[in-house]
N, C-alpha and C positions, 0 to 999 in steps of 0.2 A: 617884190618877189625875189625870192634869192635864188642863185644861181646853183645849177643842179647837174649834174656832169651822173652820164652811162658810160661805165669802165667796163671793158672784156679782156681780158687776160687767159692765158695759159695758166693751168695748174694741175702739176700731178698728171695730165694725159686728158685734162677736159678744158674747157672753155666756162670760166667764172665770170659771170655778168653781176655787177655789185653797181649803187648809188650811190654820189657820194657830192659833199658839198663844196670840194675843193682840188683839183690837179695839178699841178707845178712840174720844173723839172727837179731834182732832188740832189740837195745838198749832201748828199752822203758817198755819192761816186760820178761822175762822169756815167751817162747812156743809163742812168735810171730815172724814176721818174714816180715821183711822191703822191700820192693819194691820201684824203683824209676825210675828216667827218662822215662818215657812213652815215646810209639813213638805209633804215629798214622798216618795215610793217609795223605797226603800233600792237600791242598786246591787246587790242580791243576789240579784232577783227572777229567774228563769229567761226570764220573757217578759216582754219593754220594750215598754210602751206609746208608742209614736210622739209621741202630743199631750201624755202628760206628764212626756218627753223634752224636748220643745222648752220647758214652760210651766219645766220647771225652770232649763234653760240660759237663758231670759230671766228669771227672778228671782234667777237664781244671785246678784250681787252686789249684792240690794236687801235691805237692814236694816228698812227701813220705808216700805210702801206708802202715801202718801194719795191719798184718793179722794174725789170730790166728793160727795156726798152723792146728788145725781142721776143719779150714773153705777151708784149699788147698788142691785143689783135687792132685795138680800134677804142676813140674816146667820145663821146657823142655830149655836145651841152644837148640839156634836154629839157621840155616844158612843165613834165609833170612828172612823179617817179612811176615806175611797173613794178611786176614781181623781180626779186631779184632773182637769178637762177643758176646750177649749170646746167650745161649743155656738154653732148656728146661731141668730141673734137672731130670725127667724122662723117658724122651723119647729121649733126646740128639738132638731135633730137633731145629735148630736157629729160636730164636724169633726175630720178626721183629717189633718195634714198629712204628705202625700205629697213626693214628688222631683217638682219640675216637670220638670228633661229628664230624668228616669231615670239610669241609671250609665252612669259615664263609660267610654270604651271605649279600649284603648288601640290607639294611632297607630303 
């Protein structure tokens, strides 16, 4: 079974909860701290998660995350993966990103 790391970080003013196959501390500065291999929901899932739709399409072409040491909230090795998400940095409640003007309508 391979080893499976819950990463929560600061981002932008939320709490980004990602999966990922590997943690380290990071060769690229002192007080950061490297993340890698993501693992996300497979495409074959019947129902698509909205928020870990979008978390994937933005890590889609990132090999290795660093992160400042002050931006993680917290690293958890874990047994089996979850949804990835965010979350509201306040209220701890999952943000769901929606369509700001809704579908487009044709002209």
């Amino acid at each position: 079974m391979a080893t499976l790391y819950k990463i929560s970080f600061l981002n932008r003013g939320q709490v980004y909860e990602l999966y990922c196959s590997r943690v380290t501390g990071s060769d690229l500065a002192y007080g950061f701290i490297e993340a890698s291999g993501f693992v996300f929901e497979t495409d074959e899932a019947v129902v698509i998660d909205p928020t870990e739709e979008r978390l994937r399409e933005e890590f889609a072409d990132v090999e290795v995350l660093h992160l400042p040491t002050h931006a993680v909230v917290r690293v958890e090795r874990v047994k089996r993966r979850g949804a990835a998400m965010i979350r509201d940095r306040q209220s701890g409640e999952k943000v769901t990103p929606l369509p700001v003007d809704g579908p487009r309508r044709k002209r």
